[in-house]
Backbone as ProteinMPNN parsed JSONL, in Angstrom:
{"seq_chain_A": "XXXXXXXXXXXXXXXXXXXXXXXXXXXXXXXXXXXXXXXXXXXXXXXXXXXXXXXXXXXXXXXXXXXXXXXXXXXXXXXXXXXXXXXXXXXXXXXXXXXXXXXXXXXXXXXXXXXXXXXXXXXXXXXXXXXXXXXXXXXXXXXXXXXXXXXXXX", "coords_chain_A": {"N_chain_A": [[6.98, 23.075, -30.39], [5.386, 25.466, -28.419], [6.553, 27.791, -25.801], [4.921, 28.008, -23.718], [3.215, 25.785, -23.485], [5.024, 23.785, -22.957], [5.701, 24.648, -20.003], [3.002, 24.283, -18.919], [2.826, 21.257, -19.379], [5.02, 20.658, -17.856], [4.685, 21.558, -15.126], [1.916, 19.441, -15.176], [3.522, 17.062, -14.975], [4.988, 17.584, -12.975], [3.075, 17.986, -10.864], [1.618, 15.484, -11.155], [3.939, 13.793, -10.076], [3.751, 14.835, -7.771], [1.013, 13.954, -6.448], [1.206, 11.167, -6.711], [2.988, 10.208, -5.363], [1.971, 11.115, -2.56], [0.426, 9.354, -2.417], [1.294, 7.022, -2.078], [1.708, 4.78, 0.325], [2.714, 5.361, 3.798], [6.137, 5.098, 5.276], [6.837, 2.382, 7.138], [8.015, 1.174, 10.361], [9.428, -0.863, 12.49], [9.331, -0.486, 16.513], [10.894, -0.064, 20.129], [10.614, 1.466, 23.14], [13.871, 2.743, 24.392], [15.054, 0.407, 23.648], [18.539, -1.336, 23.037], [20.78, -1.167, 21.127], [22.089, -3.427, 20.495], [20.125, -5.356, 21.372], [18.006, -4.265, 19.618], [18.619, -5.172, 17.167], [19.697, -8.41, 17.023], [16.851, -9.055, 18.108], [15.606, -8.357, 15.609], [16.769, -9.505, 13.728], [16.211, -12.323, 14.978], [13.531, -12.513, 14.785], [13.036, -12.187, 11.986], [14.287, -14.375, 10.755], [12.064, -16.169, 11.593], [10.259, -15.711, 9.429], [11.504, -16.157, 7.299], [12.431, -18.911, 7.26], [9.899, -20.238, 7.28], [7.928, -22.549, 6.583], [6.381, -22.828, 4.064], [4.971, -24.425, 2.528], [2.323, -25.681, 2.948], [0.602, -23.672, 3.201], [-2.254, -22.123, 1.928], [-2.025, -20.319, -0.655], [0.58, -21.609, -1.571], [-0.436, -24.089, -1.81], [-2.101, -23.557, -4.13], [-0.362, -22.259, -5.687], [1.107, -24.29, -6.637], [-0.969, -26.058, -7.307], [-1.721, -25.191, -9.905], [0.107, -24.765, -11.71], [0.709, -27.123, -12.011], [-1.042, -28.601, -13.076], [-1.28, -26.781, -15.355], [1.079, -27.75, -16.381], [1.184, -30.222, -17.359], [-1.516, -29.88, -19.177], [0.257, -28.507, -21.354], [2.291, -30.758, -22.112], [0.285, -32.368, -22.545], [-1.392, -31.604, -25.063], [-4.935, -30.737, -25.34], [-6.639, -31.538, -28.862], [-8.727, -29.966, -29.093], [-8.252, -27.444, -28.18], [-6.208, -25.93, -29.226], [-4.015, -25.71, -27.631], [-3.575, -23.602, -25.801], [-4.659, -23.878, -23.299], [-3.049, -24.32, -20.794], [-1.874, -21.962, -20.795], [-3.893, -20.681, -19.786], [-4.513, -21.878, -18.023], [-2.538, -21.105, -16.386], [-3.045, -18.474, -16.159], [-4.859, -18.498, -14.374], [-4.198, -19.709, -12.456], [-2.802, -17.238, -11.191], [-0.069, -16.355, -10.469], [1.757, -13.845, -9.642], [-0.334, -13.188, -7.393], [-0.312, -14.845, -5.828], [2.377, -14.967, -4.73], [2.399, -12.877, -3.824], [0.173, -12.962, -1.485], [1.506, -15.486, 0.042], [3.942, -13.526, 0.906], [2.595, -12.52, 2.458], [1.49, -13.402, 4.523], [4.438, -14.509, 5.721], [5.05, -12.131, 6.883], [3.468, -11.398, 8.062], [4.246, -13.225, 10.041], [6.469, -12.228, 11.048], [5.343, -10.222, 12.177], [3.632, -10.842, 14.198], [5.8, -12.035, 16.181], [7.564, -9.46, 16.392], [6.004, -7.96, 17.739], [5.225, -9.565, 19.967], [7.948, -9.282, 21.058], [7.592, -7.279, 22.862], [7.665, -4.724, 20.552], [6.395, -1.979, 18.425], [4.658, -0.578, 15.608], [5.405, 1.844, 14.083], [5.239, 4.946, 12.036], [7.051, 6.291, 9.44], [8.293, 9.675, 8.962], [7.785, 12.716, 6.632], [10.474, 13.556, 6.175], [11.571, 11.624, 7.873], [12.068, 9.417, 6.618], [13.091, 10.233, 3.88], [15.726, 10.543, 4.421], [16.314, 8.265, 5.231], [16.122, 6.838, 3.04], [18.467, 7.85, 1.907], [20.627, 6.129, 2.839], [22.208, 2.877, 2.135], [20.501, -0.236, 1.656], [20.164, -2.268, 3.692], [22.922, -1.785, 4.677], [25.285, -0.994, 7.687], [24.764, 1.466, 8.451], [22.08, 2.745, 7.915], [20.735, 1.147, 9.699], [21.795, 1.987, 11.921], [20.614, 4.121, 11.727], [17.81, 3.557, 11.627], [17.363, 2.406, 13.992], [18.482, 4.468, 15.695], [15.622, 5.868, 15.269], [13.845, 3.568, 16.017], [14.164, 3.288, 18.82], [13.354, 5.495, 20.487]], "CA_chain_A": [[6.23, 23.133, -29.162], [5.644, 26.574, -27.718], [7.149, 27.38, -24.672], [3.756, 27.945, -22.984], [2.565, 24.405, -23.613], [5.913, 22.881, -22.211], [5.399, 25.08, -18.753], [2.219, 23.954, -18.794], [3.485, 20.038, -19.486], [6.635, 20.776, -16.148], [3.406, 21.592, -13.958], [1.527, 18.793, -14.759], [4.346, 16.621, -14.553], [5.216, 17.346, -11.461], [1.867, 18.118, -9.743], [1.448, 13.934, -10.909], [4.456, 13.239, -9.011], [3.61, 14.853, -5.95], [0.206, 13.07, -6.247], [1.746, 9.602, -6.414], [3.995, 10.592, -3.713], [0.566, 11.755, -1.805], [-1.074, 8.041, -2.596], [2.0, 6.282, -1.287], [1.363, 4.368, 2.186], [3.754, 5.643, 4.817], [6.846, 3.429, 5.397], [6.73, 1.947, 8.765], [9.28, -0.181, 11.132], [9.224, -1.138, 14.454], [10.006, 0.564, 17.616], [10.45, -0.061, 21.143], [11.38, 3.03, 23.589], [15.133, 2.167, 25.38], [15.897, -0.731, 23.49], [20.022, -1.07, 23.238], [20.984, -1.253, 19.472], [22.485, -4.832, 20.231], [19.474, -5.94, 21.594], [16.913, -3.897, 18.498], [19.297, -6.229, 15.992], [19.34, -9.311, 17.762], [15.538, -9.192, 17.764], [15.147, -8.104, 14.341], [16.979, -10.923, 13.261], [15.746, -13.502, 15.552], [11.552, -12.211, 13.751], [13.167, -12.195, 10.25], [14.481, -15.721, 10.726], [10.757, -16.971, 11.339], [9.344, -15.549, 8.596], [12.513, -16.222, 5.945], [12.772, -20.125, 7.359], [8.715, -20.395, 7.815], [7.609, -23.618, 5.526], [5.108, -22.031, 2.853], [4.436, -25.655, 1.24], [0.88, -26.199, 3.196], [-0.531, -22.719, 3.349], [-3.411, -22.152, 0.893], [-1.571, -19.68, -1.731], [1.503, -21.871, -2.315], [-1.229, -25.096, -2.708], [-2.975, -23.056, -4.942], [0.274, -22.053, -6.872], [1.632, -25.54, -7.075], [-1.961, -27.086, -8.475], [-2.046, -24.613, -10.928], [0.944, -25.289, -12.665], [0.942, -29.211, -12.244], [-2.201, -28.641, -14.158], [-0.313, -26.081, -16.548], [2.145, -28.633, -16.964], [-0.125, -31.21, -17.475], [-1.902, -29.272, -20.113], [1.261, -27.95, -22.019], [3.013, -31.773, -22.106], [-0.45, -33.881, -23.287], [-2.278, -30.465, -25.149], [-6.121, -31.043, -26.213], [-6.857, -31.095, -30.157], [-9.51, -28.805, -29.315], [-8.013, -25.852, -27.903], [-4.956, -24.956, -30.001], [-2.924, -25.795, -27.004], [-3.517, -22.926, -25.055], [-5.565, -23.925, -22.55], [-1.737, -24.174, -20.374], [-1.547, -20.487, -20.473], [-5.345, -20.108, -19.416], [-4.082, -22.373, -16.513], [-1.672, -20.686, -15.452], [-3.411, -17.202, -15.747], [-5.803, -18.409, -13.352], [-3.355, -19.277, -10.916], [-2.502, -15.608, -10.433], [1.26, -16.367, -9.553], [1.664, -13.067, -8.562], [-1.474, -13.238, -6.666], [-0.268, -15.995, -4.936], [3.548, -14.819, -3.855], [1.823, -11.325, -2.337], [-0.078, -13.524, -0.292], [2.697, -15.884, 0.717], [4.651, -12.659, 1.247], [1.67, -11.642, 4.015], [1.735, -14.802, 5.437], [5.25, -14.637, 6.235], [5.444, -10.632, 7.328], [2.563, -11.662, 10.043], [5.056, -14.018, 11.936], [7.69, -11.702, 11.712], [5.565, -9.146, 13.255], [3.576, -11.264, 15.342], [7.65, -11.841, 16.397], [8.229, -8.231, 16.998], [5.158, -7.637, 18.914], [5.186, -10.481, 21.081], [8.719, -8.773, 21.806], [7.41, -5.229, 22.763], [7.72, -3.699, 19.848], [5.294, -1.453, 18.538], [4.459, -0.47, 14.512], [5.186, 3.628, 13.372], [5.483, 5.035, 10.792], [8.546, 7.464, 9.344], [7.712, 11.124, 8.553], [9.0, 12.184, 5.402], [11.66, 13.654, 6.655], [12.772, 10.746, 8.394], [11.663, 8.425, 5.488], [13.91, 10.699, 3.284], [17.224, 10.675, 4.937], [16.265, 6.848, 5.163], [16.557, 6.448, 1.653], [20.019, 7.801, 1.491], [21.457, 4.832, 3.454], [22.093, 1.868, 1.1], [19.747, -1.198, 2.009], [21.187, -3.336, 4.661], [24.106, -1.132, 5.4], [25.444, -0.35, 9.085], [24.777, 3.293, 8.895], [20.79, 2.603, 8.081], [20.517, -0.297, 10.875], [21.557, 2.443, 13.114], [19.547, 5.425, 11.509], [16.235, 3.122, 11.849], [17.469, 1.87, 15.201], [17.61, 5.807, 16.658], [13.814, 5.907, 15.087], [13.251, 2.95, 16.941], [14.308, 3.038, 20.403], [12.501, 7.078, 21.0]], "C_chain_A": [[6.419, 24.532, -28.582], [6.005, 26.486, -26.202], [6.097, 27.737, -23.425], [2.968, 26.715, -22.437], [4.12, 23.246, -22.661], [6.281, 23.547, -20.833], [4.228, 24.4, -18.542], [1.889, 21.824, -18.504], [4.476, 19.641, -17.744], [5.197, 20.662, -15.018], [2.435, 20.424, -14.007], [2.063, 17.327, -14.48], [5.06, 16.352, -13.446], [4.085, 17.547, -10.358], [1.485, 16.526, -9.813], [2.45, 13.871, -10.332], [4.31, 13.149, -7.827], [2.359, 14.455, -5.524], [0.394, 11.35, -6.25], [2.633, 9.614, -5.56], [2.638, 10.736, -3.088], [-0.131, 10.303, -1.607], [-0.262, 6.919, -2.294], [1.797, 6.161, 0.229], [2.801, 5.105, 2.898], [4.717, 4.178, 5.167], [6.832, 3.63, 6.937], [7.914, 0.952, 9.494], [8.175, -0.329, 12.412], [10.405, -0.982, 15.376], [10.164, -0.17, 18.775], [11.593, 0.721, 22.067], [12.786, 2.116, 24.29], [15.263, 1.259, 24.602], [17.204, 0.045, 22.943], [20.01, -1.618, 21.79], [21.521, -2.726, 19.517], [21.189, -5.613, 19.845], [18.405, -5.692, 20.278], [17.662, -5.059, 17.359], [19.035, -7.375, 16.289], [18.164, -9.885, 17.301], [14.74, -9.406, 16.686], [15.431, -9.318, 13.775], [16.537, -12.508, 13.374], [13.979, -13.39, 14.585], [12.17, -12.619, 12.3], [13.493, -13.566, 9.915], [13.04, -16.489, 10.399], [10.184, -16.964, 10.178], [10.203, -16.183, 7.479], [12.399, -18.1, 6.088], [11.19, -20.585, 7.455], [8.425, -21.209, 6.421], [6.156, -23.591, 4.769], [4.177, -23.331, 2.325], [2.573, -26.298, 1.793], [-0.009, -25.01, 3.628], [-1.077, -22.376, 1.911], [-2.593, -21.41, -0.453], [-0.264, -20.628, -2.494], [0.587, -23.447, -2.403], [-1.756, -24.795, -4.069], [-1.748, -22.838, -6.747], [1.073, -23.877, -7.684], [0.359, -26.288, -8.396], [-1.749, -26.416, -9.796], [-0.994, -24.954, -12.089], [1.283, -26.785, -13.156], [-0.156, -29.244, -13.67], [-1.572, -28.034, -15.787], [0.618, -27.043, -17.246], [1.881, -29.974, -17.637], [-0.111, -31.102, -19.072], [-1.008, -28.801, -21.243], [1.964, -29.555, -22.423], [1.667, -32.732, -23.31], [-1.948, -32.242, -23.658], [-3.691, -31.276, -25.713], [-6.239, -30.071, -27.326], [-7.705, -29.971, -30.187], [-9.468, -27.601, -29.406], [-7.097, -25.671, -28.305], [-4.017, -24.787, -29.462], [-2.58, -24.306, -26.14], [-4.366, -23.075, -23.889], [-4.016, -23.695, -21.018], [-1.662, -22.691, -19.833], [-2.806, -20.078, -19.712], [-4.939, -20.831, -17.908], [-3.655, -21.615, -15.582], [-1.744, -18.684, -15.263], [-4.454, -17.174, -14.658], [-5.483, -18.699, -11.524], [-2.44, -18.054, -10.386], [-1.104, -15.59, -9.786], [1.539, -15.338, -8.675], [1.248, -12.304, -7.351], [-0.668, -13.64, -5.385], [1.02, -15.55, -4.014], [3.322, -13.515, -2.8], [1.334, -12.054, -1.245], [0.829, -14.345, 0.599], [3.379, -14.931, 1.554], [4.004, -11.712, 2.42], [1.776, -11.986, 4.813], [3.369, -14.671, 6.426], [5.742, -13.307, 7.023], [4.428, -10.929, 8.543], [3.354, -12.448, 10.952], [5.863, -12.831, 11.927], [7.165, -10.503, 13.005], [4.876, -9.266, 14.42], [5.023, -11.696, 16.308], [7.56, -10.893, 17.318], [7.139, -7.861, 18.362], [4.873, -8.446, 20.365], [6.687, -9.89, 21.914], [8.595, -7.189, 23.091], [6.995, -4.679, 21.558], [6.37, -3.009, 19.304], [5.42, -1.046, 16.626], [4.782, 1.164, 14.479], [5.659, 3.842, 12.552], [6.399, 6.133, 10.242], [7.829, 9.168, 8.727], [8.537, 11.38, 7.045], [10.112, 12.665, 4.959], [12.786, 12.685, 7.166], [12.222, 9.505, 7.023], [13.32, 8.952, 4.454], [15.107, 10.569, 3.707], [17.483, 9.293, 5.48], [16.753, 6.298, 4.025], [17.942, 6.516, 0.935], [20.976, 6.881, 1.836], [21.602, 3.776, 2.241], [21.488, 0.628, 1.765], [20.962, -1.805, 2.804], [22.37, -2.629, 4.826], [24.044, -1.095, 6.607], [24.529, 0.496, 9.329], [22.986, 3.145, 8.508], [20.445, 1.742, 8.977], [20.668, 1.234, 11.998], [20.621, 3.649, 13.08], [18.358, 4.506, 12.17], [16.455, 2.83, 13.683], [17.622, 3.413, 16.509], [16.389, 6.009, 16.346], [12.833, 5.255, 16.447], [13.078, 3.117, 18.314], [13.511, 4.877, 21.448], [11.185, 6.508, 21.918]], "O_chain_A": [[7.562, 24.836, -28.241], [5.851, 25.493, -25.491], [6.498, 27.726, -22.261], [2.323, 26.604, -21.394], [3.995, 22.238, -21.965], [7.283, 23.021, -20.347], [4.471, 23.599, -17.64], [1.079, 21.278, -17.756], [4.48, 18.712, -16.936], [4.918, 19.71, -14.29], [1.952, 20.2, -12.897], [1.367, 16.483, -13.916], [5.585, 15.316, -13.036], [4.239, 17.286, -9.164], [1.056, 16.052, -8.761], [1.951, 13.865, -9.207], [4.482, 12.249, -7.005], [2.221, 14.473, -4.301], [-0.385, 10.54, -5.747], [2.907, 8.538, -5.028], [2.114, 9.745, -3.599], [-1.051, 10.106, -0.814], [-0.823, 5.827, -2.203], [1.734, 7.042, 1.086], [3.831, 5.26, 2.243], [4.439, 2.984, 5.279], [6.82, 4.627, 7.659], [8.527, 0.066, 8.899], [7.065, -0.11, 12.896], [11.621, -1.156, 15.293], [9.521, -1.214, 18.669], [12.819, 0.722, 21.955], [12.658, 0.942, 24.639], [16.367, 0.933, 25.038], [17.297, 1.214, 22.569], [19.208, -2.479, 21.428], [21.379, -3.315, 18.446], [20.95, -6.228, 18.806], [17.904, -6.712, 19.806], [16.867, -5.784, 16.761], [17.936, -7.699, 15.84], [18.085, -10.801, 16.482], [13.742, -10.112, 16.543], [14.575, -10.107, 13.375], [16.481, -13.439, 12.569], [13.536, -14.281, 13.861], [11.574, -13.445, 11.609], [13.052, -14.016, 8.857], [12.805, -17.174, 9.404], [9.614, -17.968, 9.751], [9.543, -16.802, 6.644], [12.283, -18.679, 5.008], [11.24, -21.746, 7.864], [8.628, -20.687, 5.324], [5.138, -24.254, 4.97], [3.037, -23.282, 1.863], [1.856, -27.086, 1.176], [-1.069, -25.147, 4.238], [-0.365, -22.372, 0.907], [-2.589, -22.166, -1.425], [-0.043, -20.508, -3.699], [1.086, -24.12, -3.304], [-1.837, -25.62, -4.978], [-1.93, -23.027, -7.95], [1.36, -24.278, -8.812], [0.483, -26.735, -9.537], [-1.6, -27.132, -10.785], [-1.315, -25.355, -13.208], [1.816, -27.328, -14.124], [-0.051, -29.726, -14.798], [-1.464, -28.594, -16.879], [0.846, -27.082, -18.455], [2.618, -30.538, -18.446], [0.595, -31.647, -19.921], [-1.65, -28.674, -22.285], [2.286, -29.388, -23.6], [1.871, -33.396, -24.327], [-2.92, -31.925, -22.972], [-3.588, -32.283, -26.413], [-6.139, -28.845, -27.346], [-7.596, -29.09, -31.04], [-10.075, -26.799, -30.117], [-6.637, -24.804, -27.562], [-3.09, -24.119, -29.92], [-1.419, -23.985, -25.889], [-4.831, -21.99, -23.54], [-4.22, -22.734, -20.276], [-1.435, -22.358, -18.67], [-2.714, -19.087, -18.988], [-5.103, -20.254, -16.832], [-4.05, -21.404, -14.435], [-1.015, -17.902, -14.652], [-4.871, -16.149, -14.118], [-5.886, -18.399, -10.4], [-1.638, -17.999, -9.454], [-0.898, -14.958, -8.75], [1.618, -15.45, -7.451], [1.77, -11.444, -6.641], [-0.45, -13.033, -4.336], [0.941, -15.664, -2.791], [3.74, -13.224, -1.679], [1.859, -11.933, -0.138], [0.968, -14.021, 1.778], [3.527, -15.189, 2.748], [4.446, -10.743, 3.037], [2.079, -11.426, 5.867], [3.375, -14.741, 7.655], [6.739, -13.38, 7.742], [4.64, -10.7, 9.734], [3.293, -12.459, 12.181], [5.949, -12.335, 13.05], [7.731, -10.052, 14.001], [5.004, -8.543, 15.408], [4.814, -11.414, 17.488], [7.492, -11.036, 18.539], [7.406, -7.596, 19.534], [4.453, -8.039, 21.449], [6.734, -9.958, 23.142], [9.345, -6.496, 23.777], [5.894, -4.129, 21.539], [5.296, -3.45, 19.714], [6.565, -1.307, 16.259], [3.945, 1.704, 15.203], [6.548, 3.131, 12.083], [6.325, 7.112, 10.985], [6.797, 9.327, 8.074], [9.419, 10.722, 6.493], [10.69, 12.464, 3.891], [14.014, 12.686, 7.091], [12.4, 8.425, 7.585], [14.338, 8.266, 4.354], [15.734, 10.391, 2.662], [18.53, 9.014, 6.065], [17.636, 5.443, 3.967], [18.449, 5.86, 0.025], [22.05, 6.794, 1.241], [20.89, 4.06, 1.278], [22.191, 0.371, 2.742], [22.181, -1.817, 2.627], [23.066, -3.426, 5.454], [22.9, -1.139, 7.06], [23.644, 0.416, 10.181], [22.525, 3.894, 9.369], [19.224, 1.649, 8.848], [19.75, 1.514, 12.769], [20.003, 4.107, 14.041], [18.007, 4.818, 13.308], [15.56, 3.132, 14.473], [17.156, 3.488, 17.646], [15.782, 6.452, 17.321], [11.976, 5.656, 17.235], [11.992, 3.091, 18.893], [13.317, 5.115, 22.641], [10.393, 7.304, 22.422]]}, "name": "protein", "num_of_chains": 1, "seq": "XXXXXXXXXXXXXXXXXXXXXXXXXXXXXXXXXXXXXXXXXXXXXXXXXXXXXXXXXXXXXXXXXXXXXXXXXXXXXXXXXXXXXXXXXXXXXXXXXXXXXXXXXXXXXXXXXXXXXXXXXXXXXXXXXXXXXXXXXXXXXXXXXXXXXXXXXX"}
């Protein structure tokens, strides 16, 4: 490989990164000006409760995922001679599982933030400065609870 063609390779290598960086949504929390870091936790927790304890079993995506597999299961247990016994898998590609848990997973992020907003709070989004020096925290640690929580309370 000449070493023209692998400069040429570094540049477009990294000009795609910083275009998929570029086509990434902005990460966002929620704010509200003066709140007291007890009280921003508190809150957070009390919204995250709704959504984590919120009973999925009669909204449309987790009906949808249940039929699909009863059917799947169905189909896989008592197969028809006709189809070679795949009809099971055709089932259960049509129930889009992962279709189905994104939506669940919408479902339950709207209480939390109908939650937050019914508290005050308000939606913004991190710069990527403060995004970056977000990322160095380790998930759920202290020391990011209180980084996001000076974001928040500005």
């Amino acid at each position: 490989m000449s070493r023209g063609f692998a400069v040429v390779m570094g540049i477009m290598l990294a000009s795609l990164g910083a275009a998929q960086a570029a086509d990434r949504p902005p990460i966002e929390s929620w704010g509200k000006s003066g709140v007291t870091f007890d009280q921003y936790r508190a809150d957070s927790v009390e919204c995250a409760k709704i959504g984590y304890f919120r009973d999925v079993s009669q909204d449309e995506p987790a009906k949808r995922f249940i039929r699909g597999f009863e059917t799947a299961d169905r189909l896989m247990n008592f197969p028809s001679p006709a189809d070679g016994g795949d009809d099971w898998m055709l089932s259960v590609r049509r129930t889009q599982p992962d279709r189905q848990k994104r939506l669940l997973h919408g479902i339950q992020v709207g209480d939390v933030e109908r939650c937050l907003g019914s508290k005050g709070y308000q939606k913004f989004s991190l710069t990527a400065g403060e995004a970056k020096m977000l990322a160095a925290y380790p998930r759920g640690s202290e020391a990011r609870h209180r980084y996001l929580h000076t974001l928040a309370a500005r």
